[in-house]
LUMSE-6805 format. One record per residue (C-alpha): x, y, z. Coordinates in steps of 0.5 Angstrom, whole numbers, padded with zeros to 4 digits, always signed. Example, Ala and Ser with C-alpha at 12.3 -4.5 7.8 and 13.67 -1.06 7.14 Angstrom:
BEGIN
+0025-0009+0016;+0027-0002+0014;
This chain:
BEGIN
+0141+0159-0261;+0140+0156-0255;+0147+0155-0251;+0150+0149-0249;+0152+0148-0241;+0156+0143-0241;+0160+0147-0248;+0165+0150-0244;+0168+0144-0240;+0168+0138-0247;+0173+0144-0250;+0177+0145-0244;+0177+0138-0244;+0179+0137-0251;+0185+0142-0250;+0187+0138-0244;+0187+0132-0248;+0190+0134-0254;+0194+0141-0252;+0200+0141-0248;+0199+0144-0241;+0205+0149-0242;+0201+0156-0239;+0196+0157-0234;+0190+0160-0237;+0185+0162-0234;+0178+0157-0235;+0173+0162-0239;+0173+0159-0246;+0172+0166-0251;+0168+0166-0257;+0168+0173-0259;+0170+0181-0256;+0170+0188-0257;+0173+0193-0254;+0175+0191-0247;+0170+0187-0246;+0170+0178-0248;+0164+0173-0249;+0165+0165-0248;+0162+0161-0252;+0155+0160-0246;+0154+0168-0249;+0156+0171-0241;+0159+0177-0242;+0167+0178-0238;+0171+0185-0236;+0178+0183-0239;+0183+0186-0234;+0188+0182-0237;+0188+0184-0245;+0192+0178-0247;+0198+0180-0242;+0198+0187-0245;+0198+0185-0252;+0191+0188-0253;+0193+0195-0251;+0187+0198-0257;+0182+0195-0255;+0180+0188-0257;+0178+0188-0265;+0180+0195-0266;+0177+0197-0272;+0182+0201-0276;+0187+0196-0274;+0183+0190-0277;+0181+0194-0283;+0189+0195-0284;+0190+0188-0283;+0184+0186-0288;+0186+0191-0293;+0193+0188-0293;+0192+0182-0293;+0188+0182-0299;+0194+0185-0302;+0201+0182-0300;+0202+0178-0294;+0210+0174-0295;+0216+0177-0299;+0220+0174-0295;+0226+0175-0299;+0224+0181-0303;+0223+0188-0301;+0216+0190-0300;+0213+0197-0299;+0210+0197-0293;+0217+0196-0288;+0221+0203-0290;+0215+0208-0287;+0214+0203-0280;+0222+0203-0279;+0222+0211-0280;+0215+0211-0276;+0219+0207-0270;+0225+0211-0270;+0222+0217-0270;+0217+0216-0265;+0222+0213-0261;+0229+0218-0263;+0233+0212-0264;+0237+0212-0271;+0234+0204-0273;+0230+0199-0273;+0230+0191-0274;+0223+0188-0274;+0222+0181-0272;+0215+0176-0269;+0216+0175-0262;+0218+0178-0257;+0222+0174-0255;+0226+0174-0262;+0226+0182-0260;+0231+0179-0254;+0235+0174-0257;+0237+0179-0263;+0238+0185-0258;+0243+0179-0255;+0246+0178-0262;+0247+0185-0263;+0251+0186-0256;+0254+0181-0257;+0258+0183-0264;+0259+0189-0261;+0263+0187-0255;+0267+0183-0261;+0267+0188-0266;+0267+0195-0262;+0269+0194-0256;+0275+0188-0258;+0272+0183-0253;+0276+0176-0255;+0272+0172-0258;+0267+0168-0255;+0268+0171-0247;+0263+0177-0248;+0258+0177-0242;+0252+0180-0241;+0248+0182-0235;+0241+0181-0234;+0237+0181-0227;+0233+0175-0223;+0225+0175-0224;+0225+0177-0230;+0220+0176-0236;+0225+0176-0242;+0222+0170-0246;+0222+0162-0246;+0228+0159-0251;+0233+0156-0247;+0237+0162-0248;+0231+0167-0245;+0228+0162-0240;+0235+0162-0237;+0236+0169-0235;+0235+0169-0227;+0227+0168-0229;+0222+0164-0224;+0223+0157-0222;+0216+0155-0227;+0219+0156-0233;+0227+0154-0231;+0226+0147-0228;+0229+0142-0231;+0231+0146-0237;+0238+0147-0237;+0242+0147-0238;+0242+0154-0240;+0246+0158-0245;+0253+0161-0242;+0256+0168-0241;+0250+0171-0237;+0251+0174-0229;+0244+0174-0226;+0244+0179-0220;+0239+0182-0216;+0234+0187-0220;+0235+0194-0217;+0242+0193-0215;+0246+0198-0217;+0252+0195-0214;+0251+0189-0215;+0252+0190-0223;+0258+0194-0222;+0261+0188-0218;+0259+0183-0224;+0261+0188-0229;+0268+0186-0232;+0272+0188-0238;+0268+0183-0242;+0263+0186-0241;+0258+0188-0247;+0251+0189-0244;+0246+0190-0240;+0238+0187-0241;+0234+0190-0236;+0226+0191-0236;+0224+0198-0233;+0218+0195-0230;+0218+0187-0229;+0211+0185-0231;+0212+0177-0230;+0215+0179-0224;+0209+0182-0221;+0209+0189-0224;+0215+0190-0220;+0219+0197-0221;+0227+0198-0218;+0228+0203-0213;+0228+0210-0216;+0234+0212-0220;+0236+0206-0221;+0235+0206-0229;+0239+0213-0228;+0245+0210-0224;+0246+0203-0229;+0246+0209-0235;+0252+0212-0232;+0255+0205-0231;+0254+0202-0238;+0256+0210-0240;+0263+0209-0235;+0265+0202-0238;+0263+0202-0244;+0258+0198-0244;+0250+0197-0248;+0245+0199-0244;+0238+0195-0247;+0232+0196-0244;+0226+0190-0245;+0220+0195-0246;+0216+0188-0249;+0211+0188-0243;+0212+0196-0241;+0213+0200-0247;+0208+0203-0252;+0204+0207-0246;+0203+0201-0241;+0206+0205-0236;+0203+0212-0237;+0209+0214-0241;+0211+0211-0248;+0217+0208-0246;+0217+0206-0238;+0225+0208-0238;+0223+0215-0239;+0220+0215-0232;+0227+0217-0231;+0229+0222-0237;+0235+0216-0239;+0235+0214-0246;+0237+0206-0247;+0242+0204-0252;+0236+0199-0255;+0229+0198-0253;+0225+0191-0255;+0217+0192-0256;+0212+0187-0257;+0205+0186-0255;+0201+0193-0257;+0206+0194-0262;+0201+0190-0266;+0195+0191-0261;+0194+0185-0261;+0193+0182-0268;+0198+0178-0271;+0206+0177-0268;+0210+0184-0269;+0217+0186-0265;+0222+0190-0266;+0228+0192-0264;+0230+0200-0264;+0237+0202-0262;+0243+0207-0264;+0247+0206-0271;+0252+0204-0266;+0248+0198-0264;+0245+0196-0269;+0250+0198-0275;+0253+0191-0273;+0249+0186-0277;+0250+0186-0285;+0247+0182-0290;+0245+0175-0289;+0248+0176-0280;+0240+0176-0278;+0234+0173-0281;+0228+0172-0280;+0222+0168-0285;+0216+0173-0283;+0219+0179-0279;+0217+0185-0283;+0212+0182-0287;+0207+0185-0290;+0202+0184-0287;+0206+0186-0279;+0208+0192-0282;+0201+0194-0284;+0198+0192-0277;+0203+0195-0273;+0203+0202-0277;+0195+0202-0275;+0197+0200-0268;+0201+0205-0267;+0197+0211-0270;+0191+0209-0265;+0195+0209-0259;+0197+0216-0261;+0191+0219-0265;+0187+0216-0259;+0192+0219-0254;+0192+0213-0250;+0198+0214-0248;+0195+0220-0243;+0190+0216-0242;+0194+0210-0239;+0197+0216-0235;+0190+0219-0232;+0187+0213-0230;+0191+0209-0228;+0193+0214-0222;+0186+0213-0222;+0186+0207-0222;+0192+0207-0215;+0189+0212-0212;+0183+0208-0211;+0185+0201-0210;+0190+0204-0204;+0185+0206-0200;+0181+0200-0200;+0184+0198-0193;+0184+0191-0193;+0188+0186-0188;+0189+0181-0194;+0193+0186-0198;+0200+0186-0197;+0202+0192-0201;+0199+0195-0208;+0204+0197-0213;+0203+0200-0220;+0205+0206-0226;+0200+0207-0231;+0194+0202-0233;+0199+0197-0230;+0198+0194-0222;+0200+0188-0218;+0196+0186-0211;+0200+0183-0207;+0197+0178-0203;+0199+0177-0195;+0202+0169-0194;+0196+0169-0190;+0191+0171-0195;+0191+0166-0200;+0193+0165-0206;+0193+0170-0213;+0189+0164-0217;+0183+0164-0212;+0182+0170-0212;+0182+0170-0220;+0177+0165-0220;+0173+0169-0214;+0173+0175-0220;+0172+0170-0226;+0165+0169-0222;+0163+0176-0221;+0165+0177-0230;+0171+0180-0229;+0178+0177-0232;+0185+0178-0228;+0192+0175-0228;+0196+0172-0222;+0203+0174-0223;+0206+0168-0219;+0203+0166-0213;+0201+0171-0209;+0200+0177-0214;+0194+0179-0218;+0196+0183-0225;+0191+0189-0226;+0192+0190-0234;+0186+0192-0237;+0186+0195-0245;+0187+0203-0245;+0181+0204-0248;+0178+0202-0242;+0174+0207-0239;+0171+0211-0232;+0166+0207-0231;+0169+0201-0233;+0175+0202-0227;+0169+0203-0221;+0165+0197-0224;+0171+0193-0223;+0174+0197-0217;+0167+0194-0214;+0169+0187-0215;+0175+0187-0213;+0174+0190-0206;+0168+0185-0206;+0172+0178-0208;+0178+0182-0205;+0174+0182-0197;+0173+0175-0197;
């Protein structure tokens, strides 16, 4: 079959035309993948460093987690309002390998956040004895929390908050990484904290170290619920199962998303103590397709090859590959590299242009990236990714990066 040149601009196109123009995508139509690997529908082959903005942490199209979706959809997918026995094993799973007491399973990652400010919010009230209607939570500027008009409105960037306020109060946004700024927000209605340990949006930004220990010893002197957003960064992104275990803490409740179902079909769950989540009874919280069937499976056999296949290592042992490498590339147009695990931001220096050129420099040469604002170019490659694959991208970088 012969490919037609001008396929790929008639369907831009047609999503132009038809599609509303809420993301920045980047201009590489795909029709297939494997791996770490994509093919557009003019059979050009492209290295993706951007694996679904981490979602495909497995690998595109893993076969033991396509094989459990297969299976499972040829059983029981929705049991919307009965139970069904593909939800006991994974909650169990979750927790142990987590070691928090419970779990909740939703769709999105942003249902994921959303619950968690549901259950701080009730335990404020109910725990605490905040008066009702003043529990306040706090969040950090840059985040990459969600898009609903609650999510979007905790100090997220300008692109996804103008214009589309107002937003739901009882939150104080504040510095991210100031210790002392939370203590001077926190109040005595204060019921929580929402952090990411690492902000993926924000450019693959950590906190100075020891800031995730100090806000554990804060909430724990206040009497306040520690969440950590972990939807970007858990599940081995960061070369730790959990990026809040770069500091020994343990959060109260962590969200997951995106490689929890490696990419699949919509999975997110909350994980936390009894005394966080044993605020919900029956009929406080639902939701249609959360731990469905059909999630459970995916994201049971996702977890199983992010640990058989010791991809959590890997990220590790590659990734401080990946930073060495990178960081000894001189470069007069990078203003500073920053990154844990298979997970690295590129900032650009004002004067080097913008991140989006050079995505699309590297779109050229077959390799696929995301820019993280303006100035960042977001490294998040599949951690199956191998070696080779690392130097041959390396090689790119440095060409589209000297120009």
């Amino acid at each position: 079959m012969t490919a037609d040149p001008t396929l790929t601009s008639r369907l831009i196109d047609q999503q132009a035309r038809y599609g509303a123009a809420h993301e920045r995508t980047v201009d590489v139509v795909c029709t297939r993948a494997d791996g770490a690997y994509v093919w557009d529908v003019q059979g050009s082959r492209y290295l993706d460093f951007s694996a679904g903005g981490g979602a495909v942490a497995q690998g595109h199209n893993h076969t033991r987690i396509a094989a459990a979706m297969v299976e499972q959809c040829l059983r029981l997918c929705l049991s919307r309002t009965l139970r069904h026995d593909r939800l006991p094993p994974l909650l169990e799973k979750l927790c142990t390998l987590g070691g928090f007491d419970q779990a909740l399973l939703m769709s999105s990652g942003t249902e994921a956040v959303e619950t968690a400010i549901l259950a701080m919010r009730r335990w404020g009230y109910q725990r605490k004895g905040i008066p009702p209607g003043r529990a306040g939570i706090i969040a950090f500027s840059g985040n990459g929390h969600g898009h609903t008009t609650t999510v979007a409105g905790l100090g997220g960037r300008p692109e996804t908050t103008m214009d589309f306020g107002p937003f739901t109060p009882g939150f104080q946004i504040v510095p991210y990484g100031s210790l002392a700024a939370v203590r001077e927000a926190a109040g005595p209605d204060t019921c929580g904290v929402l952090v990411e340990p690492v902000q993926g949006d924000g450019g693959v930004v950590a906190p100075p170290k020891g800031f995730l220990r100090g806000l554990r010893e804060f909430c724990d002197s206040r009497r306040i619920m520690l969440v950590a957003d972990e939807i970007h960064s858990g599940l081995g992104r960061t070369g730790k199962l959990f990026a809040f275990e770069h500091e020994g803490i343990r959060p109260d409740g962590v969200t997951l998303g995106k490689a929890l179902s490696g990419g699949f079909y919509p999975v997110s769950a909350l994980l936390g103590s009894h005394e966080l989540l044993g605020v919900f009874t029956p009929g406080s919280h639902r939701s249609t397709y959360g731990g469905n069937p059909l999630a459970c499976a995916v994201a049971s056999a996702a977890l199983d090859v992010l640990l058989d296949e010791k991809l959590v290592d890997r990220s590790a042992e590659l990734g401080a590959y990946l930073l060495e490498q990178l960081r000894a590339m001189e470069n007069s147009r990078v203003k500073e590299i920053r990154g844990l695990g298979l997970w690295v931001g590129i900032e650009l220096r004002p004067d080097a242009g913008d991140a989006l050129s050079v995505c699309a420099a590297l779109r050229q040469e077959g390799l696929l990236c995301t820019a993280a604002g303006e100035r960042t170019l977001r490294l998040c490659p599949p951690l199956t990714v191998t070696r080779e694959q690392l130097d041959w991208a390396l090689g790119k970088l440095k060409g589209a990066l000297g120009r």
